[in-house]
C-alpha positions in Angstrom: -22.9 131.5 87.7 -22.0 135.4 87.0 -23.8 135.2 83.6 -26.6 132.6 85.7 -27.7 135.8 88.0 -27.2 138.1 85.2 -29.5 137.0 82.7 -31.7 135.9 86.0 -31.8 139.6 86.9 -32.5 140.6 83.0 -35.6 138.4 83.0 -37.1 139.6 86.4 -36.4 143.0 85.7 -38.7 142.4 82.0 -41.3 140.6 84.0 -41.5 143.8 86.6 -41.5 146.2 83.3 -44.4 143.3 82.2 -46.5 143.9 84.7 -46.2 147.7 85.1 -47.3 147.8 81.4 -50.8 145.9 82.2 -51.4 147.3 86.3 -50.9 150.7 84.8 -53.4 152.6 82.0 -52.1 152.4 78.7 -48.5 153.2 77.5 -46.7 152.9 74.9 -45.5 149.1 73.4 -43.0 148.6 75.1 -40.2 147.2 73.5 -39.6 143.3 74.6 -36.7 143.2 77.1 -34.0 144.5 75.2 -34.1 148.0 77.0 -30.9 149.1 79.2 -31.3 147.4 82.7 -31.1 151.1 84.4 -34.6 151.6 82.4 -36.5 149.8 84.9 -34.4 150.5 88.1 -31.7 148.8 90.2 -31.5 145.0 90.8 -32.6 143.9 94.3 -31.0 140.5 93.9 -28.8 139.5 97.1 -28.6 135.8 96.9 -25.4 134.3 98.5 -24.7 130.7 96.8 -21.7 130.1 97.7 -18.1 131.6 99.7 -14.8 129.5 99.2 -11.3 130.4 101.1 -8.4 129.3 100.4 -7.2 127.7 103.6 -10.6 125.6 103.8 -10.6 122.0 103.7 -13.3 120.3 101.0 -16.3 122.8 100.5 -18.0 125.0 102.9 -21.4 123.3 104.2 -24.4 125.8 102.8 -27.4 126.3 105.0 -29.6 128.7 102.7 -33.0 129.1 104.7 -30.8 130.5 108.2 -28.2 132.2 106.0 -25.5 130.1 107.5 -22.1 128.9 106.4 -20.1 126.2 107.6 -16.3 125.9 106.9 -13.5 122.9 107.8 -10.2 124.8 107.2 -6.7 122.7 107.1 -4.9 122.4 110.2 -2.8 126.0 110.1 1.0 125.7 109.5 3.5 125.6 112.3 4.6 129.4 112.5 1.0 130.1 113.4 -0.8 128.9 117.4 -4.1 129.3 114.8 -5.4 130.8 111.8 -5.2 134.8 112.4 -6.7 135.2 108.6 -9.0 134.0 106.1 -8.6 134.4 102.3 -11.2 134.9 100.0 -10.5 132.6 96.9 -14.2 133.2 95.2 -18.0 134.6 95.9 -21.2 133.0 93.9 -23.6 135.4 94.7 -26.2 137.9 92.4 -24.6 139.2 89.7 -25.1 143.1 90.6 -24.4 142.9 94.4 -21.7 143.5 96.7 -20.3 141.9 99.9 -19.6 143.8 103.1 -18.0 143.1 106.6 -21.2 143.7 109.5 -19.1 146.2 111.4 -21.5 146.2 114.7 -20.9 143.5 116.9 -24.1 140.6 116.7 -25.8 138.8 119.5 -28.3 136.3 119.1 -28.0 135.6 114.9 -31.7 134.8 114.3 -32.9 132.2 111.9 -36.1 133.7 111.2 -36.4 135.4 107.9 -38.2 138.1 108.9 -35.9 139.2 111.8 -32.9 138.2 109.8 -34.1 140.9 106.7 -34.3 143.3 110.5 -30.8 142.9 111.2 -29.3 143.0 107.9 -30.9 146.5 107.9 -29.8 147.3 111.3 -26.3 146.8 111.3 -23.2 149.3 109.9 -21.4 147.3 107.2 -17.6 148.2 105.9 -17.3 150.9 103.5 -15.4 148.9 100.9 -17.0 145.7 99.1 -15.1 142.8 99.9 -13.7 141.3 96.9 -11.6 137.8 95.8 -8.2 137.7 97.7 -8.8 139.6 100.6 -7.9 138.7 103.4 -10.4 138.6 106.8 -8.9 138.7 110.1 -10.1 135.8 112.4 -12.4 136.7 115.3 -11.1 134.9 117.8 -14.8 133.3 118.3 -14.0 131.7 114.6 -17.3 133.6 113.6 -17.7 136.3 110.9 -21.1 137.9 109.9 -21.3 139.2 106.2 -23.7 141.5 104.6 -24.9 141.3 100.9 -26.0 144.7 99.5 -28.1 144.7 96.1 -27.8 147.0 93.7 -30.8 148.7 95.0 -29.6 149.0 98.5 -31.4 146.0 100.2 -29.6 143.7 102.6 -29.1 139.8 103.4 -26.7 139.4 106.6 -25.2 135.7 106.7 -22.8 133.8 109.6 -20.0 132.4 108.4 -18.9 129.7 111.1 -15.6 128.3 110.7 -14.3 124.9 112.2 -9.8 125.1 113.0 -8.3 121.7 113.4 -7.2 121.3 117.5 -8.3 125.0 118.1 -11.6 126.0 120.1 -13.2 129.1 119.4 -13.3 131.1 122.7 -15.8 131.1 125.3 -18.6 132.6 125.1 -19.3 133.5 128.8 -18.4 137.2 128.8 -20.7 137.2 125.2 -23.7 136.2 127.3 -23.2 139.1 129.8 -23.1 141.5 127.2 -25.9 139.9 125.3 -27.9 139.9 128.1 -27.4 143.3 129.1 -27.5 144.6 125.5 -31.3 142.8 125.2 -32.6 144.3 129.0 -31.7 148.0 127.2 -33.7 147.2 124.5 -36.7 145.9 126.4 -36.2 141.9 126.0 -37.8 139.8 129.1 -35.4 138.5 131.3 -32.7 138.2 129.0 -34.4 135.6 127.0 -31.5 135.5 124.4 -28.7 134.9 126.7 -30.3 131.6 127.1 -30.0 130.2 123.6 -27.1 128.6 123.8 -27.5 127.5 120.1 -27.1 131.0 119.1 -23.9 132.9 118.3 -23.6 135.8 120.6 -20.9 138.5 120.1 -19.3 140.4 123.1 -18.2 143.7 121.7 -15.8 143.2 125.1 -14.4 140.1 124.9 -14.5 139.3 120.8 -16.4 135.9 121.7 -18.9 134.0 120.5 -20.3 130.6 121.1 -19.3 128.2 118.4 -21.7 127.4 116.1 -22.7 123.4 115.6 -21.2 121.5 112.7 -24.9 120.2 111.2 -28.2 121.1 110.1 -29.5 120.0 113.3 -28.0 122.9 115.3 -29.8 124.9 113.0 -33.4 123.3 113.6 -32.4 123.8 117.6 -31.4 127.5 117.2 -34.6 127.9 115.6 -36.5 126.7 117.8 -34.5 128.9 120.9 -34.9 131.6 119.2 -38.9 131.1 119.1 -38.9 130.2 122.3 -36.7 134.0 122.9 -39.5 135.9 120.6 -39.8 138.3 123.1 -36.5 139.6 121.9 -36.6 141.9 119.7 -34.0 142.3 116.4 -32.9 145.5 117.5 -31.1 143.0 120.5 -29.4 141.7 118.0 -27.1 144.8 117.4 -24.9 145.3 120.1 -24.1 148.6 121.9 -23.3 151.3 119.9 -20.7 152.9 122.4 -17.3 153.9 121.4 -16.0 151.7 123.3 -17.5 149.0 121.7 -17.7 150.4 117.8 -13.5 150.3 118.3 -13.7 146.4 119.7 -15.8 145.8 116.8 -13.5 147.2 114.1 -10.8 145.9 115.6 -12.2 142.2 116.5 -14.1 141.8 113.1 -12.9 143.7 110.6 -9.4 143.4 108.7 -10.0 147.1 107.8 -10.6 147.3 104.1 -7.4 148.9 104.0 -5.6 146.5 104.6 -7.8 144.0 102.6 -7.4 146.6 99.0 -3.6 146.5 99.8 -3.9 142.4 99.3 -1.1 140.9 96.5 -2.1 141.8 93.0 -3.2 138.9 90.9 -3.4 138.1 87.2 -6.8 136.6 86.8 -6.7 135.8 83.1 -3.5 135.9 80.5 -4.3 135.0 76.6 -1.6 134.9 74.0 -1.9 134.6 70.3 -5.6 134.4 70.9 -5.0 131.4 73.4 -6.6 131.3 76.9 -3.2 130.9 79.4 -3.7 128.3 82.3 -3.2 130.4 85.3 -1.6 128.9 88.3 -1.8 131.2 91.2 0.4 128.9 93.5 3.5 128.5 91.4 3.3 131.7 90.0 3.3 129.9 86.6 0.8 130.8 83.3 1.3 128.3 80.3 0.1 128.1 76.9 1.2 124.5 75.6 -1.4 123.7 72.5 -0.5 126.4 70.0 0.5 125.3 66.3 2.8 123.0 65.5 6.3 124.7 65.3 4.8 128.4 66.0 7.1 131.0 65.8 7.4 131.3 70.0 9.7 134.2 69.7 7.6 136.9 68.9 3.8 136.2 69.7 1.5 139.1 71.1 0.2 138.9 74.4 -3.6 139.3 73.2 -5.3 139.4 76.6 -4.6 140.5 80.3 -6.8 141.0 83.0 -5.4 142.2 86.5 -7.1 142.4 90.0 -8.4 145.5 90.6 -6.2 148.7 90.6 -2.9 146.3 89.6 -0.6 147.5 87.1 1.7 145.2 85.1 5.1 145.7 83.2 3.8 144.2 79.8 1.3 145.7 77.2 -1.9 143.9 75.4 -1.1 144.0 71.9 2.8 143.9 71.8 5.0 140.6 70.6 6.9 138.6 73.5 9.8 136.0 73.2 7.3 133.4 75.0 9.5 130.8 73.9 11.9 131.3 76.2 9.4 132.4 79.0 9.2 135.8 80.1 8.7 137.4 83.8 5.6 139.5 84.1 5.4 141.5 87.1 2.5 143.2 88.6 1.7 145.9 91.5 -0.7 147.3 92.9 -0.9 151.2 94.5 0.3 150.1 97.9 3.5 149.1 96.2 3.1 145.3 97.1 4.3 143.2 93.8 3.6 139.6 92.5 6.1 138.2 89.7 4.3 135.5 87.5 6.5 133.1 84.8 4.4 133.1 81.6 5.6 130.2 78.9 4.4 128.8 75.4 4.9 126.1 73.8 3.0 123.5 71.5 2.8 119.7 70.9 3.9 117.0 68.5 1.8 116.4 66.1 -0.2 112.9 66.6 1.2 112.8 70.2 -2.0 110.8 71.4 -1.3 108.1 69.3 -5.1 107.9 68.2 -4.5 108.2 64.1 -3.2 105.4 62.5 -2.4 104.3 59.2 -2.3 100.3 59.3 0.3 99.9 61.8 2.2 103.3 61.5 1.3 106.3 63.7 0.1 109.2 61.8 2.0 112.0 61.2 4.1 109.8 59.5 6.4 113.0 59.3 7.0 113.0 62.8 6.6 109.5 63.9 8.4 106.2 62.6 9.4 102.8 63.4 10.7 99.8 61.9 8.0 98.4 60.7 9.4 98.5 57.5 12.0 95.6 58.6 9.1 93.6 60.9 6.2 94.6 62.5 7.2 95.5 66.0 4.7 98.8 66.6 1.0 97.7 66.2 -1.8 100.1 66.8 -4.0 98.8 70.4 -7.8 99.4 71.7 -7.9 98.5 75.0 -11.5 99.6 77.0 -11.2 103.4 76.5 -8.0 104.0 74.9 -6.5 103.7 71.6 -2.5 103.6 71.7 0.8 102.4 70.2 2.0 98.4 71.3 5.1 98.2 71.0 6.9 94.4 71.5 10.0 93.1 71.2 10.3 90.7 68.1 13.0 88.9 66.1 14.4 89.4 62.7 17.3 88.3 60.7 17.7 86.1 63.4 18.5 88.6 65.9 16.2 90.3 68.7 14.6 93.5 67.5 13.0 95.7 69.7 9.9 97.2 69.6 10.2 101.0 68.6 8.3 104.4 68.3 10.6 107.4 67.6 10.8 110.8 66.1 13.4 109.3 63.5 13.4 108.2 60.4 14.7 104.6 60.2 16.8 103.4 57.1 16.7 106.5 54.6 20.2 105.4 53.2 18.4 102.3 51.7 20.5 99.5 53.2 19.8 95.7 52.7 18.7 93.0 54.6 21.2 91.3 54.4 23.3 94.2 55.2 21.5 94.9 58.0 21.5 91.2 59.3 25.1 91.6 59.8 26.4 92.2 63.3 29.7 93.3 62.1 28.7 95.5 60.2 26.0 96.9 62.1 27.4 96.5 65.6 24.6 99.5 66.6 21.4 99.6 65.1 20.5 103.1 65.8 23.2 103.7 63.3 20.6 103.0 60.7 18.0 105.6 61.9 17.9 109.2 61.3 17.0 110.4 64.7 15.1 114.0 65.5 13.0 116.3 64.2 12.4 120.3 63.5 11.2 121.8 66.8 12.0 124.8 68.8 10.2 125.0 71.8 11.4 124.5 75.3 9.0 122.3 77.5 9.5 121.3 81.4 8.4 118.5 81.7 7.0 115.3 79.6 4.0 113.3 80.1 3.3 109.9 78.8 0.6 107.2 79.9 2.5 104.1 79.6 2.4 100.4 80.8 5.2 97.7 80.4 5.6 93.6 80.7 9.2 93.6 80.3 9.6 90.0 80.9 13.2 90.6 82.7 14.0 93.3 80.0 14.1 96.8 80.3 12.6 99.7 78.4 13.4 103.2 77.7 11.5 105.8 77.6 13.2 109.4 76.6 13.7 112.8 75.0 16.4 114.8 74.2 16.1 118.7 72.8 18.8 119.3 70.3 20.7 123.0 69.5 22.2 121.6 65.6 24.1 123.6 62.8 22.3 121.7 59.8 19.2 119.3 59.6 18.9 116.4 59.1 21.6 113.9 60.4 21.6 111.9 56.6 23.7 114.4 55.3 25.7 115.9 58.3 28.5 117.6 57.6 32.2 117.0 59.2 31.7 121.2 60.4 28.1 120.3 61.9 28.1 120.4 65.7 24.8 118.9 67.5 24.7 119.9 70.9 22.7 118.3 73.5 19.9 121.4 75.2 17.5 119.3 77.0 17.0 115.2 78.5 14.9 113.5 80.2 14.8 109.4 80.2 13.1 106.5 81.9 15.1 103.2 82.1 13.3 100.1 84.2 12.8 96.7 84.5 9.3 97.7 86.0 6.3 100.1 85.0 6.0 101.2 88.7 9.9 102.6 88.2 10.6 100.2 91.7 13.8 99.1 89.4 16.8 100.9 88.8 16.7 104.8 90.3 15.8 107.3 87.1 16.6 110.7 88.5 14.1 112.4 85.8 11.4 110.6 86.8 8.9 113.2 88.9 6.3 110.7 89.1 4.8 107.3 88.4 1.1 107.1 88.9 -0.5 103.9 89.9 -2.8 102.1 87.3 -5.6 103.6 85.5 -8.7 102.2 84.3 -6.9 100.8 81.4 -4.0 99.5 83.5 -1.9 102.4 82.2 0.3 104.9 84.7 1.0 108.0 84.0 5.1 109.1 84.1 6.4 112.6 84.3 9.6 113.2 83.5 11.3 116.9 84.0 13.6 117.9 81.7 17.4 118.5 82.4 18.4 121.8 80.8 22.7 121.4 80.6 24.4 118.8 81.7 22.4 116.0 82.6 21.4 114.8 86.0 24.4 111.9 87.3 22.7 108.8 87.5 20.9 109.5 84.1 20.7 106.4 81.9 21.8 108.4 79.6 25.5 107.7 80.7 24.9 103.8 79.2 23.9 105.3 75.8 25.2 105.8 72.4 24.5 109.7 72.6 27.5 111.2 72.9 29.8 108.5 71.1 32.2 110.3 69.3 32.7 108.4 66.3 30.1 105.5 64.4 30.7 102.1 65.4 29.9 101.0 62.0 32.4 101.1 58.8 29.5 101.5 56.5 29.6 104.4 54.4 25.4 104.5 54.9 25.9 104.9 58.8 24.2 107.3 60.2 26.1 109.7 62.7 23.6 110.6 65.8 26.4 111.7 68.3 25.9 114.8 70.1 28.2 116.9 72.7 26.8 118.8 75.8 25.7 121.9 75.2 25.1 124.6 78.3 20.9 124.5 78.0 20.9 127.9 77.0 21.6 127.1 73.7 18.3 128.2 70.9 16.6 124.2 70.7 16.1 123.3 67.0 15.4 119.5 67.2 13.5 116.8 69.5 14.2 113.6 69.7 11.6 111.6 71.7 12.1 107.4 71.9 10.0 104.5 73.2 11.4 101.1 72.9 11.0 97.6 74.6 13.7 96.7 75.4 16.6 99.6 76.4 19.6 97.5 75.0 17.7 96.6 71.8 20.1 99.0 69.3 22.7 95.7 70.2 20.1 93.2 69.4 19.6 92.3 73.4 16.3 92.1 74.7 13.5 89.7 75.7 11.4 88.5 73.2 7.9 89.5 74.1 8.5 92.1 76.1 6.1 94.6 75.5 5.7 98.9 76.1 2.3 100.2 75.5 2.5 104.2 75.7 -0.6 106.9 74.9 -1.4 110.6 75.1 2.4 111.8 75.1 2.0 115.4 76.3 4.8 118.2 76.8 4.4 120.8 79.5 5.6 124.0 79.5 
């Protein structure tokens, strides 16, 4: 909308330079529109689109032709009788104007243009602009009258009415005393305006006003009172300009700008490594999560920074930051008041929404495997708007094999079939696979759209962040130590998680479109949660299970979470016992857009 009014007021400002060209005697060509705008005077634009606060509930009700707003705010938290304070949370309005408190007190708002372009004139407005995050006291009438100022000077005055859950606004007797004594100074008949009861009328006294109607209609009937009041003239609708009253005003009305300029400082926009930051004012929180794969996170330059007005922050554009890790970025404003914001980076695994395939296999092959290889338990599925990963629990070598996706590598060591199809030998199957790969980012929380038919089985659904000496687990040395940074893990019989209790689990949405729920799952950093099925696992096992010199050694010991991560392992499978050959046949996990949040 900013750029909206601003090429708006471009074009109008060409057309006036238009028509000057041709009503005046010849000049010189004038040179399209691509002059400086101060080349054919300031903007008159004032249009008001649009004021949102932040304790409002669902959007303000816009009556454009009576300059009229209409807010429902939430019901106002326990430690307050009633809201004492709005805050301003944005303004849509012309590009080169400014908003102002009215600092007289109003009587009779009118709804006739003309008289309404009168009183915008007429009344004193606050010295500063008022500007996002502000906050405006409350009149205790729940009415506030704001005045937009163009860049050329002209003014639009609007009434903002505002609707508190189980609080009235006051009355508004003593406001039609001073209304009608304020219109019989100024030559009214009879005190015509007192009598519009449909009218908001300000006592400079008593800080009341009559609340304004929730609908359009009221608007149509304070119309047609004020018609009926035309005898009134606007200069009734400025209250007495006595001290006493100017101090009720300022005191009733305004939260001095002060006190508005001295609000909490904000950043409004973060960027690092060229990446536009998500910025979320109530946590505090400001996240990159989609740069490169395995970017370097420890040393990335904060590339953009923009600050409410006259805040101050204790980082520098330009200089390198371990974002990794997360940093604390604190800013202040003159008044000394402080905000302390957690800024974070991270990135994603490669082919994470599951929407590239390669016949069965997920692509990056590099990242993702299964064992397909062995029989086909991972099949690619389009179901209405989604493409994902099916993954069912099978048979082979006349065992149960469960369905798998993993960020392993399964059988690198080459062994047989008939190897493999011996339960002696292989007591664990997870001792075939090569589990985990290169990463080194620290993510909160994990995100996976999933559904499961588990037919009485159980799936599993989990990552770990590793801290190891070497690489790859294929060729682990005796000396290696992998230590356990980071879990997470879903375990249940159900998709709805009404099973077993997963102390991960943040959420479990209900059923999408495509029948699938979204799980969050918030990573452990340390010692994982008690109750984590991660207890029932083969993780930290100490020693292999298997005598085979090709097993592969996956255990891991607890690390302290504040160990560097250097590996992720990330596992879906149908059925949760299925590294022992249990499971239900048929049983089946379909999981899509796997996303890491930082």
């Amino acid at each position: 909308m900013m750029f909206e009014n601003f090429n708006r007021a471009k074009v109008d400002r060409c057309a006036c330079a238009l028509l000057l060209f041709f009503g005046i005697f010849s000049m010189a060509f004038l040179n399209g529109c691509s002059a400086d705008y101060d080349t054919f005077g300031a903007s008159d634009y004032r249009v008001l689109t649009e004021i949102s606060v932040a304790e409002q509930d669902g959007s303000p009700a816009v009556y454009p032709d009576v300059h009229r707003m209409e807010f429902d705010l939430v019901a106002s938290p326990e430690s307050l009788r009633t809201w004492d304070s709005v805050t301003i949370e944005s303004i849509d309005m012309s590009h080169f104007a400014t908003l102002h408190l009215a600092k007289d007190n109003v009587s009779d708002f009118p709804t006739d243009s003309l008289k309404l372009d009168s009183l915008a004139e007429k009344v004193s407005v606050s010295e500063n602009a008022i500007k996002v995050g502000n906050k405006i006291a409350m009149p205790s009438n729940h009415v506030i009258y704001v005045v937009v100022v163009s860049e050329s000077g002209k003014r639009a005055i609007w009434q903002l009415n505002f609707n508190i859950p189980n609080v009235k606004p006051e009355s508004s007797s003593a406001a039609k005393t001073s209304s009608s004594t304020s219109s019989k100074s100024s030559g009214s008949k009879g005190g015509d305006s007192s009598k519009s009861s449909s009218s908001n009328k300000f006592s400079s006294s008593s800080g009341a006003v009559s609340a304004s109607s929730s609908s359009a209609k009221s608007a149509a009937s304070s119309n047609s009172s004020t018609k009926s009041g035309e005898s009134s003239s606007s200069a009734s609708s400025v209250a007495s300009s006595s001290a006493s009253n100017s101090a009720s005003s300022s005191a009733t009305i305004l939260a001095s700008s002060n006190s508005t300029a001295s609000s909490a400082p904000k950043i409004l926009a973060l960027s690092i490594a060229g990446r536009t930051a998500v910025v979320n004012e109530e946590s505090k929180s400001i996240r990159v999560d989609d740069l490169d794969f395995r970017t370097d996170l420890t040393s990335l330059e904060l590339s953009a920074l923009e600050l409410s007005d006259g805040a101050t922050a204790n980082v520098e554009v330009g200089k390198p930051y371990d974002f990794g890790s997360g940093i604390s970025v604190t800013v202040e404003n003159a008044e000394g008041k402080s905000e302390t914001y957690s800024v974070k980076a991270g990135y994603q695994l490669p082919g994470s929404n599951f929407n590239s395939w390669k016949g069965d296999d997920v692509i990056p092959d590099s990242i993702w495997g299964s064992a397909n290889t062995l029989v086909t338990t991972l099949n690619k599925i389009t179901s209405g708007t989604m493409i994902g990963a099916e993954i069912k629990t099978s048979s082979a070598l006349t065992k149960t094999a469960s369905g798998s996706l993993y960020t392993a590598v399964f059988n690198p060591n080459g062994v047989g079939l008939l190897s493999m199809g011996n339960a002696k030998t292989w007591p664990d199957g997870n001792e075939l696979l090569d589990f985990g790969k290169p990463f080194a980012a620290r993510p909160e929380f994990m995100e996976v759209k999933f559904s499961y038919e588990g037919k009485g089985d159980s799936c599993d659904i989990y990552i770990l962040l590793e801290n190891r000496t070497g690489d790859k687990n294929v060729n682990r040395k005796s000396s290696d130590v992998n230590k356990l940074v980071a879990s997470a893990w879903f375990r249940s019989t159900k998709a709805d998680n009404s099973g077993r209790e997963n102390p991960d689990v943040v959420s479990v949405s209900e059923p999408d479109e495509n029948g699938m729920r979204t799980l969050r799952l918030k990573l452990k950093y340390g010692e994982p949660l008690a109750g984590s099925p991660i207890e029932r696992s083969s993780v930290f096992l100490t020693k292999l299970e298997s005598s085979n010199k090709s097993a592969i050694y996956n255990g891991l010991v607890q690390g302290t979470g504040e160990e560097p991560v250097t590996h992720i392992r990330v596992v879906f499978a149908s059925s949760a016992n299925g590294n022992h050959y249990e499971g239900s046949k048929g049983a089946t996990l379909i999981v899509d857009e796997m996303r890491l949040i930082y």
